[in-house]
N, C-alpha and C positions, 0 to 999 in steps of 0.2 A: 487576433484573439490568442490568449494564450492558453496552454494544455490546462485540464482541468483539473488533473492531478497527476504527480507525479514524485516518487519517493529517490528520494539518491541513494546510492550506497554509502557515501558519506554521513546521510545521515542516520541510516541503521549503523553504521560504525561507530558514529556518537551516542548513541543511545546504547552500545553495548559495552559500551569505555564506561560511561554512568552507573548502569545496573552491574556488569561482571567485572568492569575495571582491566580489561581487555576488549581487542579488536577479535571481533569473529574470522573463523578464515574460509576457504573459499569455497569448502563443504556446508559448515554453516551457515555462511549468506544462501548459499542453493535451498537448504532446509528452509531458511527464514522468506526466501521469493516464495515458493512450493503457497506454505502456508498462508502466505498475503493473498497470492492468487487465487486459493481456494475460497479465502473468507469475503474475496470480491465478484466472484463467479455470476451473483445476481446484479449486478450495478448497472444495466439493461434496465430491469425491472425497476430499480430504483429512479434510474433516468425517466424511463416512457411513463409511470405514477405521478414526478415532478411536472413532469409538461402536459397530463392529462391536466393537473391541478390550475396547472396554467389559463385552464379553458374556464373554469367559473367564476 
């Protein structure tokens, strides 16, 4: 099976080429991990609600 998710830094690199028209550097991909991981702190909750859902 494979990882269920998972972001590269390549790919936050293309997407800051797109929006800023530059590459982030190594302070701002820390800022932009920081922030991902905050906004996924619940994804437990999300998980264990999915597979409750599972059950009916």
């Amino acid at each position: 099976m494979k990882d269920f998710f998972v972001i590269l830094v390549e790919e936050v690199q293309y997407l800051a080429q797109k929006k800023l028209g530059r590459y982030l550097d190594s302070e701002e991909l820390k800022q932009v991990q920081k922030r991902v991981q905050f906004g996924l702190e619940c994804w437990e909750d999300v998980i264990i609600a999915d597979i409750e859902s599972l059950e009916e």
